[in-house]
KOLLUMVEX-670347 format. One record per residue (C-alpha): x, y, z; residue number from 1. Coordinates in Angstrom, 3 decimals, decimal comma. Example, Ala and Ser with C-alpha at 12.3 -4.5 7.8 and 13.67 -1.06 7.14 Angstrom:
<marnu><X>12,300</X><Y>-4,500</Y><Z>7,800</Z><num>1</num></marnu>
<marnu><X>13,670</X><Y>-1,060</Y><Z>7,140</Z><num>2</num></marnu>
END
This chain:
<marnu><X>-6,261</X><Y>93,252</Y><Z>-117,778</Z><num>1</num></marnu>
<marnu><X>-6,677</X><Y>92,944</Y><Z>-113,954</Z><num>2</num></marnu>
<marnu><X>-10,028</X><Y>93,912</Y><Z>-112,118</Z><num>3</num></marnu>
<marnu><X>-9,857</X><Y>96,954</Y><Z>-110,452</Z><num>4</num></marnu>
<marnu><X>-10,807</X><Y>96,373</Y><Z>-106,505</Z><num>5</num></marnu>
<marnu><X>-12,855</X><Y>99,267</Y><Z>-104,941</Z><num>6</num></marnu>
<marnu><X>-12,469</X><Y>99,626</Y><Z>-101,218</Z><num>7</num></marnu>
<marnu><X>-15,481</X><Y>99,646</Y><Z>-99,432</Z><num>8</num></marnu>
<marnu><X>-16,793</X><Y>102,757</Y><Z>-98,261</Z><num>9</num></marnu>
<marnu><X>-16,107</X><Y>103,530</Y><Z>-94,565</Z><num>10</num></marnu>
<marnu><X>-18,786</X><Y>102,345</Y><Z>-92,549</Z><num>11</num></marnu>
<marnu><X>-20,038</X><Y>105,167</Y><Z>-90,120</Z><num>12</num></marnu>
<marnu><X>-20,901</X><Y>104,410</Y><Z>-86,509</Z><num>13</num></marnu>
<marnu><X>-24,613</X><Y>104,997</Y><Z>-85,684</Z><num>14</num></marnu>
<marnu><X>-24,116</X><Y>104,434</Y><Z>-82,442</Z><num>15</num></marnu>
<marnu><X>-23,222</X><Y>107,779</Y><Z>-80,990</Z><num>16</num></marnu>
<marnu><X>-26,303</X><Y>109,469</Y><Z>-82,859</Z><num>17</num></marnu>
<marnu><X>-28,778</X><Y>106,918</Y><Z>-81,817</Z><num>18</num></marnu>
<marnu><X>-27,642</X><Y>107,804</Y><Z>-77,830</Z><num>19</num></marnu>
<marnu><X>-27,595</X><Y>111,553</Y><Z>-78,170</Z><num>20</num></marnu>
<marnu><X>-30,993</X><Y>111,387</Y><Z>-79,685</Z><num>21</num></marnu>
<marnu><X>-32,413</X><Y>109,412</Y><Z>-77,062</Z><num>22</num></marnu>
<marnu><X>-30,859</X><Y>111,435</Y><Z>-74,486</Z><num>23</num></marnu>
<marnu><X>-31,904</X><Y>114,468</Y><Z>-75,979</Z><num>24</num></marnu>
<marnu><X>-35,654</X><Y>112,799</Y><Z>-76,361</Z><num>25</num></marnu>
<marnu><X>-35,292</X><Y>111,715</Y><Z>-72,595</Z><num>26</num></marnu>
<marnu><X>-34,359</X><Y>115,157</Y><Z>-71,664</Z><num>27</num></marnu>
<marnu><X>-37,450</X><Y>116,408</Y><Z>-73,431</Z><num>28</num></marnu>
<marnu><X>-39,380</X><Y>114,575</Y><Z>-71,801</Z><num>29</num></marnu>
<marnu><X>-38,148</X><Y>114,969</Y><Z>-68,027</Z><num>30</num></marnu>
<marnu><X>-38,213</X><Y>118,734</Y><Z>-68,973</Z><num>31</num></marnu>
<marnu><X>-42,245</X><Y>118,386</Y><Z>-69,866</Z><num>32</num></marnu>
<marnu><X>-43,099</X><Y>116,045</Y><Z>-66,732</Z><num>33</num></marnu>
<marnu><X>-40,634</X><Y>117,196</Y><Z>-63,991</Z><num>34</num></marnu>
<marnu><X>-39,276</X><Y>115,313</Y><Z>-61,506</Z><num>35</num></marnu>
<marnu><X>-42,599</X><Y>115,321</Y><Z>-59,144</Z><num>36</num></marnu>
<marnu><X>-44,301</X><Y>111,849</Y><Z>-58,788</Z><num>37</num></marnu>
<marnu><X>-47,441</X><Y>111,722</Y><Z>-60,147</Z><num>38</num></marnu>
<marnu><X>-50,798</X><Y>110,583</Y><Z>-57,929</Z><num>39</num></marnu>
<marnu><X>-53,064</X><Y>108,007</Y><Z>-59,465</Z><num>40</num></marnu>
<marnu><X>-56,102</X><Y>108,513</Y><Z>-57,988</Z><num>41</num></marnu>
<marnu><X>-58,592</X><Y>105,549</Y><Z>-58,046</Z><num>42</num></marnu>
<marnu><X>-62,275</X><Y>105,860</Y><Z>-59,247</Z><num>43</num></marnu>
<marnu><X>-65,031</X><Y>106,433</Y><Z>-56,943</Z><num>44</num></marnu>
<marnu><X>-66,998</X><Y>103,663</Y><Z>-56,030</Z><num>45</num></marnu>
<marnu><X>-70,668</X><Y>104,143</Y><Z>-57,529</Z><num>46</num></marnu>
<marnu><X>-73,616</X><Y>104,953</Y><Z>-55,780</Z><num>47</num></marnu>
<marnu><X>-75,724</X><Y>101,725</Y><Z>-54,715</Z><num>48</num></marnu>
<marnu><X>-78,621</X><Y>100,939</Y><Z>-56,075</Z><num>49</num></marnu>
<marnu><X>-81,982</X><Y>101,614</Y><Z>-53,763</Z><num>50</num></marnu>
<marnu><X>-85,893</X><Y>100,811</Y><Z>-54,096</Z><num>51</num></marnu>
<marnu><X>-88,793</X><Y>101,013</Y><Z>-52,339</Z><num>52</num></marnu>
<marnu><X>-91,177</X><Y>98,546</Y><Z>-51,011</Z><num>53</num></marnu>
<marnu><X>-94,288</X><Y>99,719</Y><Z>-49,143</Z><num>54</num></marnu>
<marnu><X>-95,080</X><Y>96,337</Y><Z>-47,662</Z><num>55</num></marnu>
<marnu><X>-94,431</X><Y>95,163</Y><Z>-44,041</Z><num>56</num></marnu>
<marnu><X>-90,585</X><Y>94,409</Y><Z>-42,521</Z><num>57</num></marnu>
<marnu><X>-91,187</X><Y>90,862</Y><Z>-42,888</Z><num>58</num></marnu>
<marnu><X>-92,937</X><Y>90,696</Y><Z>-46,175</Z><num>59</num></marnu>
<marnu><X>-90,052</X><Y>93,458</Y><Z>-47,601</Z><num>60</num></marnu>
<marnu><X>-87,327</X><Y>90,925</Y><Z>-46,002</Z><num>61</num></marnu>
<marnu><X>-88,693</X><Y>88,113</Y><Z>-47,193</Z><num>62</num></marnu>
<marnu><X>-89,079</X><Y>89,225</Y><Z>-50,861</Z><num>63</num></marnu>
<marnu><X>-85,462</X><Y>90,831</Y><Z>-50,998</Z><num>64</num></marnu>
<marnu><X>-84,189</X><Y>87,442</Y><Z>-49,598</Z><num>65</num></marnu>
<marnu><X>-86,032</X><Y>85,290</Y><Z>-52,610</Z><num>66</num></marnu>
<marnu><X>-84,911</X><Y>87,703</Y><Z>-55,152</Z><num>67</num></marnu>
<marnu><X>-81,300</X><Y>87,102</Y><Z>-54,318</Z><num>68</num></marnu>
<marnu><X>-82,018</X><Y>83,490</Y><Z>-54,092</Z><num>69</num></marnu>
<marnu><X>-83,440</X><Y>83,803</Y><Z>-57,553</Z><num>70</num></marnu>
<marnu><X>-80,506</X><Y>84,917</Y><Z>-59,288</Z><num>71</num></marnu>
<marnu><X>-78,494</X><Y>82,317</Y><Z>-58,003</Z><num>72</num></marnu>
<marnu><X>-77,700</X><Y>83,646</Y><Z>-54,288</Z><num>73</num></marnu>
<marnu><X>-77,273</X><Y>81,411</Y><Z>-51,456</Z><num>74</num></marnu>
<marnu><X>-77,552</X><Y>83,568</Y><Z>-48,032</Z><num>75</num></marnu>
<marnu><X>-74,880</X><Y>83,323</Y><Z>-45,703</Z><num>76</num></marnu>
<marnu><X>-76,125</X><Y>85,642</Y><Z>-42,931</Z><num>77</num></marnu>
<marnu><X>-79,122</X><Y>86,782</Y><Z>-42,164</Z><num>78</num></marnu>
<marnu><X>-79,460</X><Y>89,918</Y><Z>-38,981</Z><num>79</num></marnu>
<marnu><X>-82,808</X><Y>91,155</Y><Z>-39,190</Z><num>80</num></marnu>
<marnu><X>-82,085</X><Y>93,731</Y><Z>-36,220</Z><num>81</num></marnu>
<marnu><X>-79,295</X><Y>95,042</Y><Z>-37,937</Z><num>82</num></marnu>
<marnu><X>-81,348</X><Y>94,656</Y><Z>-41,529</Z><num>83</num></marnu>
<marnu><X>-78,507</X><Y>93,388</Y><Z>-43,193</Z><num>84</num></marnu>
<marnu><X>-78,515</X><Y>90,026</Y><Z>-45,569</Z><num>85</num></marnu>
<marnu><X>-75,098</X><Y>88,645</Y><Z>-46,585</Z><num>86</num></marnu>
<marnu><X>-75,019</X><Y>85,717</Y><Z>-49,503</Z><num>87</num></marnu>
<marnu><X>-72,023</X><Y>83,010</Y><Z>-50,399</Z><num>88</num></marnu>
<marnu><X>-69,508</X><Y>83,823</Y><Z>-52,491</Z><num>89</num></marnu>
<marnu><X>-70,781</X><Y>82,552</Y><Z>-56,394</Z><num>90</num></marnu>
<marnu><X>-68,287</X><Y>81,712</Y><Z>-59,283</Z><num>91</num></marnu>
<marnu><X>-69,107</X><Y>83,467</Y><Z>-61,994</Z><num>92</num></marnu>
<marnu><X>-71,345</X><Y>82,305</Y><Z>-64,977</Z><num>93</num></marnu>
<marnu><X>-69,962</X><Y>82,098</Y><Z>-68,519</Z><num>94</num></marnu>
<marnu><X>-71,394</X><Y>81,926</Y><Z>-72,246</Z><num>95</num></marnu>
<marnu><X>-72,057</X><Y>78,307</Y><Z>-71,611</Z><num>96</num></marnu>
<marnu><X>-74,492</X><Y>78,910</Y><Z>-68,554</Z><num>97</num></marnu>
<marnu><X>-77,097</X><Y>81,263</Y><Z>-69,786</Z><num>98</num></marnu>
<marnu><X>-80,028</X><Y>79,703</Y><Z>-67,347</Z><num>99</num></marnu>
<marnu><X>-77,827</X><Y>81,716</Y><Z>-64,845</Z><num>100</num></marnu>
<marnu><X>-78,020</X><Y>85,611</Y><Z>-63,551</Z><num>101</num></marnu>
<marnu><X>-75,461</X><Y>86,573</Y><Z>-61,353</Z><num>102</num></marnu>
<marnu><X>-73,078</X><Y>87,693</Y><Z>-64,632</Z><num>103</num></marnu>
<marnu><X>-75,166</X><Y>90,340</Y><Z>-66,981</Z><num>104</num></marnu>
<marnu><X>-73,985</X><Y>91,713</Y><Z>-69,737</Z><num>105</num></marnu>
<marnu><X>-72,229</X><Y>90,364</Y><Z>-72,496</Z><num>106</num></marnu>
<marnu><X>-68,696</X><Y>91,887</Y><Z>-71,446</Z><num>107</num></marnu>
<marnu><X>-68,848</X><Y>90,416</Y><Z>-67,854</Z><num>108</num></marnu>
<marnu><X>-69,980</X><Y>86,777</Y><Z>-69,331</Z><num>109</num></marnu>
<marnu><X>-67,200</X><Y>86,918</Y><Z>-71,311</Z><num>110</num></marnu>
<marnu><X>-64,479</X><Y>87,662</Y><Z>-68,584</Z><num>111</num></marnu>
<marnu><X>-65,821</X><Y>85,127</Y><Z>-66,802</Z><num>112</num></marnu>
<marnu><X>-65,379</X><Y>82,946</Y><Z>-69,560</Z><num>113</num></marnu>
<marnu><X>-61,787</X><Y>83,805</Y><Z>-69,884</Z><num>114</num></marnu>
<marnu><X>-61,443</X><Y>84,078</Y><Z>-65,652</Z><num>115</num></marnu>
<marnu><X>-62,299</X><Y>83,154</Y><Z>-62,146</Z><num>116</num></marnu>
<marnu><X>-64,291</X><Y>85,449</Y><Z>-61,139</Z><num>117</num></marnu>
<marnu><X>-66,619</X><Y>85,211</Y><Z>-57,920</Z><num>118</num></marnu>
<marnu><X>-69,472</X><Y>88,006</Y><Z>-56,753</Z><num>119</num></marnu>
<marnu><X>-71,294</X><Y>88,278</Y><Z>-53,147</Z><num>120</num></marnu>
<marnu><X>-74,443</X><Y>90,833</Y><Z>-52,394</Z><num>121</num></marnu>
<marnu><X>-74,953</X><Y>92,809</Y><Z>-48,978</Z><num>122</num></marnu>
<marnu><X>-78,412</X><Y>94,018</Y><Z>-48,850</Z><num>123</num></marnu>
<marnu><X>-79,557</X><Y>96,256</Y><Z>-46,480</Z><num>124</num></marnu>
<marnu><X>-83,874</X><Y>96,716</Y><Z>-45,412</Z><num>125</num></marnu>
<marnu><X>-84,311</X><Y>99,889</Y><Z>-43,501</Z><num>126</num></marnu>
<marnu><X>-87,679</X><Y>101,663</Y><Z>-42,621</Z><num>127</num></marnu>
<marnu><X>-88,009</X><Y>104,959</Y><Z>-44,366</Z><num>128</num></marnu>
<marnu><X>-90,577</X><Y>106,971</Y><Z>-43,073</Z><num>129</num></marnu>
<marnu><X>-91,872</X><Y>110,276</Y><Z>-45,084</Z><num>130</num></marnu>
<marnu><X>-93,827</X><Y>110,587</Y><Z>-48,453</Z><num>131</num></marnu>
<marnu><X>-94,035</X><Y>106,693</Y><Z>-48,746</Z><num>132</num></marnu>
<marnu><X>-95,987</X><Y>105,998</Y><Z>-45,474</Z><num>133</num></marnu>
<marnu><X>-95,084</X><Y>104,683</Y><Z>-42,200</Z><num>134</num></marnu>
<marnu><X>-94,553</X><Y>101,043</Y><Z>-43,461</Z><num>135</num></marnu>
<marnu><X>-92,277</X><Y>102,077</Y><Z>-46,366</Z><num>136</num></marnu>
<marnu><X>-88,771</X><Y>100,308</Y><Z>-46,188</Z><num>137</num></marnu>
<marnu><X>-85,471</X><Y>101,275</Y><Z>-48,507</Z><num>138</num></marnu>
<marnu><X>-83,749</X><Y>97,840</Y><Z>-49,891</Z><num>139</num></marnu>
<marnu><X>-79,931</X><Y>98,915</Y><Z>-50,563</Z><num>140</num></marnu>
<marnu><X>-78,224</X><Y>96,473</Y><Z>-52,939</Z><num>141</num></marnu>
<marnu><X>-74,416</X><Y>96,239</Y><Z>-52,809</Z><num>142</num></marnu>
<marnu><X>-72,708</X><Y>93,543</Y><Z>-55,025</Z><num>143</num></marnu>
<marnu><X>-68,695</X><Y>93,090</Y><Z>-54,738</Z><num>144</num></marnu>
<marnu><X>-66,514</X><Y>91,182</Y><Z>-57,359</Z><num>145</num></marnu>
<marnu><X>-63,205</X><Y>89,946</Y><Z>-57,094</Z><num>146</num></marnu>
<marnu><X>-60,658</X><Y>87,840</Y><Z>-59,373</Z><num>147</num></marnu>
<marnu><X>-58,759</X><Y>84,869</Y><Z>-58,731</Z><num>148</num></marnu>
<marnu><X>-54,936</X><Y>85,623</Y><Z>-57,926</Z><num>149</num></marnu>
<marnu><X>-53,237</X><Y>82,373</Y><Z>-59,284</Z><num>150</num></marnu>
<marnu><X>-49,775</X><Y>82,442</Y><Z>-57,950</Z><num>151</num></marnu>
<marnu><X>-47,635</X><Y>79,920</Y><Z>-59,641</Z><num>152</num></marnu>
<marnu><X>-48,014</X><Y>77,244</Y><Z>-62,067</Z><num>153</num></marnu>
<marnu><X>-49,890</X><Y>74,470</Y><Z>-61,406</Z><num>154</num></marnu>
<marnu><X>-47,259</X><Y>71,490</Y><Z>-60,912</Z><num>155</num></marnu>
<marnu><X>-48,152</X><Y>69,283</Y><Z>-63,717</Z><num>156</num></marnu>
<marnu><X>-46,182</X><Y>68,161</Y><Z>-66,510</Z><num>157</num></marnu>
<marnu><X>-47,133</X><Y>66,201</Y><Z>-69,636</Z><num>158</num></marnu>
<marnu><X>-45,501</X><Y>63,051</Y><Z>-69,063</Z><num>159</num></marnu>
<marnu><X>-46,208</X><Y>63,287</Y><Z>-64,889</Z><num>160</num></marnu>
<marnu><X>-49,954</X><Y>63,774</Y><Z>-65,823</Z><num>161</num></marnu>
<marnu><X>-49,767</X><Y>60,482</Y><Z>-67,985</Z><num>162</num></marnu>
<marnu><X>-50,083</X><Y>57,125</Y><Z>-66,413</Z><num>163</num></marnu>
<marnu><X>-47,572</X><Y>54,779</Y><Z>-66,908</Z><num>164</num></marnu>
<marnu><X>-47,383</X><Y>51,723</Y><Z>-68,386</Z><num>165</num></marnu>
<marnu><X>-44,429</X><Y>50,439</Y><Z>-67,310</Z><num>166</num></marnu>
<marnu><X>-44,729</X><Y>51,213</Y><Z>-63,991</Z><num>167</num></marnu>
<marnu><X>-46,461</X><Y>48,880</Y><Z>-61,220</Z><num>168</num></marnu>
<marnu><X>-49,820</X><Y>49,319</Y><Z>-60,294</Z><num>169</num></marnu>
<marnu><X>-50,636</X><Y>52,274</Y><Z>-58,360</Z><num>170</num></marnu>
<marnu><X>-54,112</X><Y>53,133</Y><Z>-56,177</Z><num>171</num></marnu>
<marnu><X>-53,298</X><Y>56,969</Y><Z>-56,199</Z><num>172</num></marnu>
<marnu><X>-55,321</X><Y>57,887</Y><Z>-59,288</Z><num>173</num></marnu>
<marnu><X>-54,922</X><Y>61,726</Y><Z>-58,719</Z><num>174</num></marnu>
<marnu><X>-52,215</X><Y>62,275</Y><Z>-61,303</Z><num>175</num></marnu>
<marnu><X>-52,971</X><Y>65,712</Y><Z>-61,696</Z><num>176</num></marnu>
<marnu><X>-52,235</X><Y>68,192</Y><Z>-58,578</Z><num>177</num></marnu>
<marnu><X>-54,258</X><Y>71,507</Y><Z>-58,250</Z><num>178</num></marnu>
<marnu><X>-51,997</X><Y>74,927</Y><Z>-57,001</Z><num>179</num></marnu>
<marnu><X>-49,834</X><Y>75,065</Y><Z>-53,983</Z><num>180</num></marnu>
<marnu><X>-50,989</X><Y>77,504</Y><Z>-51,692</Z><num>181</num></marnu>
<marnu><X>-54,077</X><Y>78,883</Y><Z>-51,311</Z><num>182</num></marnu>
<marnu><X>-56,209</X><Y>80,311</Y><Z>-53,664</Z><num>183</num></marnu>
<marnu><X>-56,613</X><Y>84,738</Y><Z>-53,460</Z><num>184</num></marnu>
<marnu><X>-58,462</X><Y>86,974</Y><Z>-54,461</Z><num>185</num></marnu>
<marnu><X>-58,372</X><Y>90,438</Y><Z>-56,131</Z><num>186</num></marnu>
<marnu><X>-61,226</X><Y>92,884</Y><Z>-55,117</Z><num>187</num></marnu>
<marnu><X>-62,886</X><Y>94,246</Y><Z>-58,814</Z><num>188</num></marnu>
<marnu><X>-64,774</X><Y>97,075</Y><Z>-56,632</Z><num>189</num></marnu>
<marnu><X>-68,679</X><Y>96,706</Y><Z>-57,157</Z><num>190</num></marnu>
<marnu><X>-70,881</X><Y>95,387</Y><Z>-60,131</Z><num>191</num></marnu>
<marnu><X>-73,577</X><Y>97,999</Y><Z>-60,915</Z><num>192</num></marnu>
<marnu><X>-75,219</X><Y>96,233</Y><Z>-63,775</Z><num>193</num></marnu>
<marnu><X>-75,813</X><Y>93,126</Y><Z>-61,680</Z><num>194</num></marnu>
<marnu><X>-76,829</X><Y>95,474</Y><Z>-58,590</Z><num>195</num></marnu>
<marnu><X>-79,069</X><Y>97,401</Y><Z>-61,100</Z><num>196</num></marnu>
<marnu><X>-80,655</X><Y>94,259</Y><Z>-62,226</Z><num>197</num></marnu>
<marnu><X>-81,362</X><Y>92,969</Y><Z>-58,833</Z><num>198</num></marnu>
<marnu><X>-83,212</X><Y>96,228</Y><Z>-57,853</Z><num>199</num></marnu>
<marnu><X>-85,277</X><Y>95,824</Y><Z>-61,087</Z><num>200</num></marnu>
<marnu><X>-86,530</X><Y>92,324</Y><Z>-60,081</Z><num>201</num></marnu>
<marnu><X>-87,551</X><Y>93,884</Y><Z>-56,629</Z><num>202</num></marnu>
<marnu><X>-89,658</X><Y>96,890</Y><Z>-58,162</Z><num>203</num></marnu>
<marnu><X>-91,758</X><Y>94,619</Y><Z>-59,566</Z><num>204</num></marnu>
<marnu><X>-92,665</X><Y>92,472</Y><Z>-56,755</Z><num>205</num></marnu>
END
């Protein structure tokens, strides 16, 4: 007796319901939003952080300037009629560099870890006069971060980043290239915790 062959069932085509539902989904969804473009507004930058110090311009100028250099701040410009102290830019300082105080937190350490990151503080010493005495002067502490832009690949290969055996004898012993172009940088806004530390360390001078 011969097998019997069933024909295969008739295979349907999901092709048209899969695009009607996703037009009618896309529909939905155009009906909810509108057409109107949609303004992301960016976060307010946060207050900066002031203290007092009820010493003398110089002594107040002088103490601001050592805190800075204390938490790893090299200063860059220095206008005393203005009352305005500018540091270096400072690479950030990782897990591995805990002796270091210009990245607090855990979260920030850790970014810099993972990325090139660089911070600068603006501080500004301006006589207040009022409640505090004649000789009272505000310290304003500003600190700015910003991440490095690295805009191609760095142009390095295995086997071109190997010396050579075969080949003769070579004084150029720079096998390894850094990036073309120069290096940017993406402003991060401020850094409150490390502005927020720095005022600490000058309230209790």
């Amino acid at each position: 007796m011969a097998p019997v062959r069933i024909p295969p069932a008739p295979r349907r085509p999901i092709a048209a319901p899969c695009a009607a539902l996703c037009l009618l989904l896309g529909a939905g969804l155009l009906g909810l939003t509108g057409c109107s473009a949609v303004a992301v507004r960016a976060p307010d930058a946060p207050a900066p952080s002031k203290v007092m110090l009820t010493a003398n311009y110089d002594a107040a100028w002088e103490t601001t300037v050592s805190t800075l250099h204390r938490f790893g701040f090299r200063t860059a410009e220095e206008n005393k009629l203005d009352g305005t102290i500018e540091t270096a830019w400072v690479v950030g300082s990782g897990l591995g560099e805990p002796w270091r105080d210009d990245s607090v937190g855990f979260a920030n350490r850790l970014e810099d870890t993972l990325q090139s990151t660089r911070r600068r503080v603006v501080a500004t010493v301006r006589p207040v006069a009022g409640e505090f005495g004649p000789e009272a002067y505000e310290v304003t502490i500003r600190a700015f971060k910003e991440l490095e832009d690295v805009r191609g690949v760095v142009a390095n290969t295995t086997g071109g980043a190997t010396f050579q055996a075969r080949e003769p004898i070579d004084r150029e012993l720079q096998a390894v290239h850094g990036q073309f172009g120069p290096i940017q940088w993406v402003p991060l806004g401020r850094d409150p915790a490390l502005e927020n530390e720095i005022v600490a360390a000058l309230g209790k001078k």
